[in-house]
VMD Tcl script that draws the C-alpha trace (Angstrom):
set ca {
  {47.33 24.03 7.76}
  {45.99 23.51 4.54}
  {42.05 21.88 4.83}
  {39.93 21.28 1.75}
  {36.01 21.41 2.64}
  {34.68 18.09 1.93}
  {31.85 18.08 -0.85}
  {29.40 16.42 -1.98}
  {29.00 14.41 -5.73}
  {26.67 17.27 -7.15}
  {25.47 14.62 -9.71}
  {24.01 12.65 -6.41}
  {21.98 15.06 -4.62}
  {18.53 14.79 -4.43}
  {18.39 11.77 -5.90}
  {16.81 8.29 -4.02}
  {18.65 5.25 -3.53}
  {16.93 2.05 -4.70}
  {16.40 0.72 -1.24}
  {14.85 4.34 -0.59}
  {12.99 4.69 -3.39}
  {11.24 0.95 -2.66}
  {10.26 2.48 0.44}
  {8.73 5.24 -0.53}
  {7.05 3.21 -3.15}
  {5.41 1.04 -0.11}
  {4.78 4.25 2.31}
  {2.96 5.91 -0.33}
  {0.81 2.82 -1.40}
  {-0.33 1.91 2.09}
  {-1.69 5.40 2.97}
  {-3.77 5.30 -0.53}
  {-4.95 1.75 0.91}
  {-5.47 2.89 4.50}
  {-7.23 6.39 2.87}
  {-9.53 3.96 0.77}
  {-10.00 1.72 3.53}
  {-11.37 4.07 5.72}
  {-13.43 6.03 3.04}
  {-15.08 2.52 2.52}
  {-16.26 1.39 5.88}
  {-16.54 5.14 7.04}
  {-17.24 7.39 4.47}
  {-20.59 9.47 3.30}
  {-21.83 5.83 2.13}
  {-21.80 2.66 2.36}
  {-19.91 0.70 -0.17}
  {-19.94 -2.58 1.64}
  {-23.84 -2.36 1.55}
  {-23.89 -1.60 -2.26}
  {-24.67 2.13 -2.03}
  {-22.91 4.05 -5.06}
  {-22.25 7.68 -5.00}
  {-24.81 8.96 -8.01}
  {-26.10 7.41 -10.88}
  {-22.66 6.84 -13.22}
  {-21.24 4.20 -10.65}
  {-24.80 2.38 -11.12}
  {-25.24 3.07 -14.68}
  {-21.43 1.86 -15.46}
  {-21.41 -1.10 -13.38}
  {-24.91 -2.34 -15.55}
  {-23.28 -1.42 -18.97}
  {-19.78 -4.30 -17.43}
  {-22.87 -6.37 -16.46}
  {-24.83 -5.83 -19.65}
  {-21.63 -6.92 -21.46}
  {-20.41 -10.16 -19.55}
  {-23.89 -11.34 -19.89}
  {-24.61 -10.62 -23.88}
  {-20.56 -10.55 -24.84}
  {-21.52 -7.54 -26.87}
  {-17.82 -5.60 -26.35}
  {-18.44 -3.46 -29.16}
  {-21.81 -2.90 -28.78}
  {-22.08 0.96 -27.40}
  {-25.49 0.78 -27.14}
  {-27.17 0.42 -23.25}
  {-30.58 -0.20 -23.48}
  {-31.52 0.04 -19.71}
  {-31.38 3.92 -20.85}
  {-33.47 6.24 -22.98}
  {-35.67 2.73 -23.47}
  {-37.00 1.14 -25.69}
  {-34.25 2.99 -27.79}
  {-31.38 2.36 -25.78}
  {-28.55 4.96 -25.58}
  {-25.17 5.37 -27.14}
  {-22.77 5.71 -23.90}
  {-19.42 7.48 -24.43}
  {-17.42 5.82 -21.69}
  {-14.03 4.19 -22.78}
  {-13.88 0.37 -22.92}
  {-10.21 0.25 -20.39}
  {-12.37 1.09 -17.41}
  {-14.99 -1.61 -18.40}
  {-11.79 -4.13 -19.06}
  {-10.57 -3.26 -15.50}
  {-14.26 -3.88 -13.84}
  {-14.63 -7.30 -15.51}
  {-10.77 -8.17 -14.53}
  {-11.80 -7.12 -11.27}
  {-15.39 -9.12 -11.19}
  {-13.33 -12.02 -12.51}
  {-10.94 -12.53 -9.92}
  {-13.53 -11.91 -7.13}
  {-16.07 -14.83 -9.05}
  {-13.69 -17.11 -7.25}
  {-14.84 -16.49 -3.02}
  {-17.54 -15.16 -3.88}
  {-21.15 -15.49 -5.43}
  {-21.88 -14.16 -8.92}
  {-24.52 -11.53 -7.65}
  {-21.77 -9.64 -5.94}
  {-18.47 -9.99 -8.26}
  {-19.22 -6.98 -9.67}
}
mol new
graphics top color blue
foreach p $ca { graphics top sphere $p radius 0.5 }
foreach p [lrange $ca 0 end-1] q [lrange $ca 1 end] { graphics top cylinder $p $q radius 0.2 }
display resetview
């Protein structure tokens, strides 16, 4: 009797299916959400309360503040530090884009004093 081992496509293994690959896509994204979720309500502070961890989080979100309200985007001077000076702050202008996208979208349900 003459039996040939069935193998497998070499050029397929270890590689996801679409179907799988969606579904690792969605596993993946709602442990980061359920991780963040329970680092919000749970964690060393309180976000929901308005508590930031240090002084960046606090000095970043008055710089996206500082900005909405003047419309000074190129402006790297914040002069809430080193006053009456102000102070030339090195962050990069995506994360600022990404806060006011962010503040934006939450204007709508809620008041202005906590979009940010």
């Amino acid at each position: 009797m003459n039996v040939k081992p069935i193998r497998a496509d070499p050029s397929s293994q270890g590689q996801l299916q679409a179907g799988e690959t969606t579904s690792l896509s969605l596993i993946i994204l709602g442990l980061f959400s359920i991780i963040h979720l329970l680092y919000a309500f749970w964690g060393p502070m309180n976000i929901m309360e308005g508590e930031l961890l240090g002084t960046d989080g606090y000095t970043r979100l008055n710089r996206v503040q500082f900005i909405y309200e003047q419309g000074s985007w190129n402006n790297s001077i914040y002069p809430r530090s080193n006053a009456p000076n102000g102070e030339s702050i090195h962050w990069t202008k995506p994360m600022d884009f990404l806060l006011l996208a962010g503040g934006t979208i939450f204007r709508l349900p809620v008041p202005r004093e906590m979009d940010l």
